[in-house]
C-alpha positions as CSV (number, residue, x, y, z in Angstrom):
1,X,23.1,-8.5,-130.8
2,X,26.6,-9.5,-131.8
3,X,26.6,-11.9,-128.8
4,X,23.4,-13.9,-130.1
5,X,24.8,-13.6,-133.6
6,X,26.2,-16.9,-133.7
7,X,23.1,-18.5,-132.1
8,X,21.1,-16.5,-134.9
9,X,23.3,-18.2,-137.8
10,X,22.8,-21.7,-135.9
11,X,19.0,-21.2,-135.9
12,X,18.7,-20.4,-139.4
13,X,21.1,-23.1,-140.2
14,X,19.1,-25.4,-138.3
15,X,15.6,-24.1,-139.8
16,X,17.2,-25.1,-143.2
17,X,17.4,-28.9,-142.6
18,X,13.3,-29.0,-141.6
19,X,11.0,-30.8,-144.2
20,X,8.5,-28.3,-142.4
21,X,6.7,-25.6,-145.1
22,X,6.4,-23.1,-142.1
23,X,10.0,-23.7,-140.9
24,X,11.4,-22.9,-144.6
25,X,9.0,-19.9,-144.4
26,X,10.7,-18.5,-140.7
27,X,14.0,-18.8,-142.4
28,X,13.2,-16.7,-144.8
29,X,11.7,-13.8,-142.6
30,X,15.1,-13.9,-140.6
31,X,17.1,-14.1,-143.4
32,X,15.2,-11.1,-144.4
33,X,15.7,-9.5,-141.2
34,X,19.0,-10.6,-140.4
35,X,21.6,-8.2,-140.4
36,X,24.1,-8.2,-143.5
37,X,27.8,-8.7,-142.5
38,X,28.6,-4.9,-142.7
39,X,26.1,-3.9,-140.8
40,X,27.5,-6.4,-138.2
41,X,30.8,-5.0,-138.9
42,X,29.3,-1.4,-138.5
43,X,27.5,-2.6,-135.1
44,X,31.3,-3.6,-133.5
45,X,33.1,-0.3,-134.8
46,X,29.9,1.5,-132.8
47,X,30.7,-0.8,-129.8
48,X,34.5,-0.3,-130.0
49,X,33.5,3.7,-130.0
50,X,30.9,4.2,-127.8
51,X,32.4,1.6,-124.6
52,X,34.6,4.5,-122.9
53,X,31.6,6.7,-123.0
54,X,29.4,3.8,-121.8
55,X,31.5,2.8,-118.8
56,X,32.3,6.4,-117.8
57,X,28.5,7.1,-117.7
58,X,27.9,3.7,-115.8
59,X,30.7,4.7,-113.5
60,X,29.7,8.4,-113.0
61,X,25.8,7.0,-112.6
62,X,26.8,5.1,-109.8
63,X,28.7,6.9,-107.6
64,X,26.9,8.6,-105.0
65,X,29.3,11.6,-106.2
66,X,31.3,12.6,-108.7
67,X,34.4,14.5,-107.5
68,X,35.7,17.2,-110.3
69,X,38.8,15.6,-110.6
70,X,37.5,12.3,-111.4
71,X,35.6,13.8,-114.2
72,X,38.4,15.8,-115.4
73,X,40.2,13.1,-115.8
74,X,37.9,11.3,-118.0
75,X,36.6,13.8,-120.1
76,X,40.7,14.4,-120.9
77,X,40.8,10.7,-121.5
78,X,38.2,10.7,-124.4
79,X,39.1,14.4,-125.5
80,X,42.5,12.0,-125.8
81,X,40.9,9.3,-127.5
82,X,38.7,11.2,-130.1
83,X,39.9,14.5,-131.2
84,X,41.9,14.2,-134.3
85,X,45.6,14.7,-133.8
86,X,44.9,18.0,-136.8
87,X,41.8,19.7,-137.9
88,X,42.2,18.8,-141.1
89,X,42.9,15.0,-141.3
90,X,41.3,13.1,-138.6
91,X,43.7,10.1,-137.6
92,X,42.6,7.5,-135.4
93,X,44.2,4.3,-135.5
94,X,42.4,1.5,-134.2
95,X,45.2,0.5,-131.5
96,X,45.3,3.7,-130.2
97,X,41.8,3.6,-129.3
98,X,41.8,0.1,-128.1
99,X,45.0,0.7,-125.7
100,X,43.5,4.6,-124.6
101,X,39.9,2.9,-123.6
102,X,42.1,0.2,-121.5
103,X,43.8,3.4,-119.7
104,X,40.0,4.9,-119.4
105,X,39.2,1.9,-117.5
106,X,42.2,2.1,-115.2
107,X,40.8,5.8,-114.5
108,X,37.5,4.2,-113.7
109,X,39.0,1.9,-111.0
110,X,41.3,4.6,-109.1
């Protein structure tokens, strides 16, 4: 979704200019549909979060076998990356979590 966004904003922008009735009737169903800009925000904080686990699990899927120490590894790697440095204020800083999923994916490829 957030790589079509752009060509969703052209399209409705380009809907917009039509004398057509129906055309002025689309772009109101996709403005209507369209996501609002925090839920696009949202939908790249998820992406951000969610790409170690997705690569690990597209890594682990393809191997023909996982060894224990290759999983080790990355299971310390996002235990790393998402347990709160205390268990009372969780404190993740977005840099940190961009460099630790950068030293997931040198994991993946040794």
């Amino acid at each position: 979704m957030v790589q079509i966004k752009t060509y969703i904003e052209l399209l409705i922008s380009e809907l917009i200019t039509h004398d057509d009735p129906g055309a002025r009737k689309d772009v109101r169903k996709l403005r209507n549909i369209n996501l609002t800009e925090s839920e696009w925000e949202l939908i790249k904080d998820l992406l951000q979060v969610l790409s170690p686990f997705e690569e690990a699990t597209t890594y682990l899927g393809g191997s023909f076998y996982a060894t224990h120490s290759l999983l080790y590894r990355l299971i310390k790697k996002l235990k790393k990356i998402f347990m709160p440095l205390s268990r009372e204020k969780p404190k993740y800083e977005e840099n940190k979590v961009i460099n630790d999923v950068f030293e997931i994916k040198d994991v993946l490829r040794n």
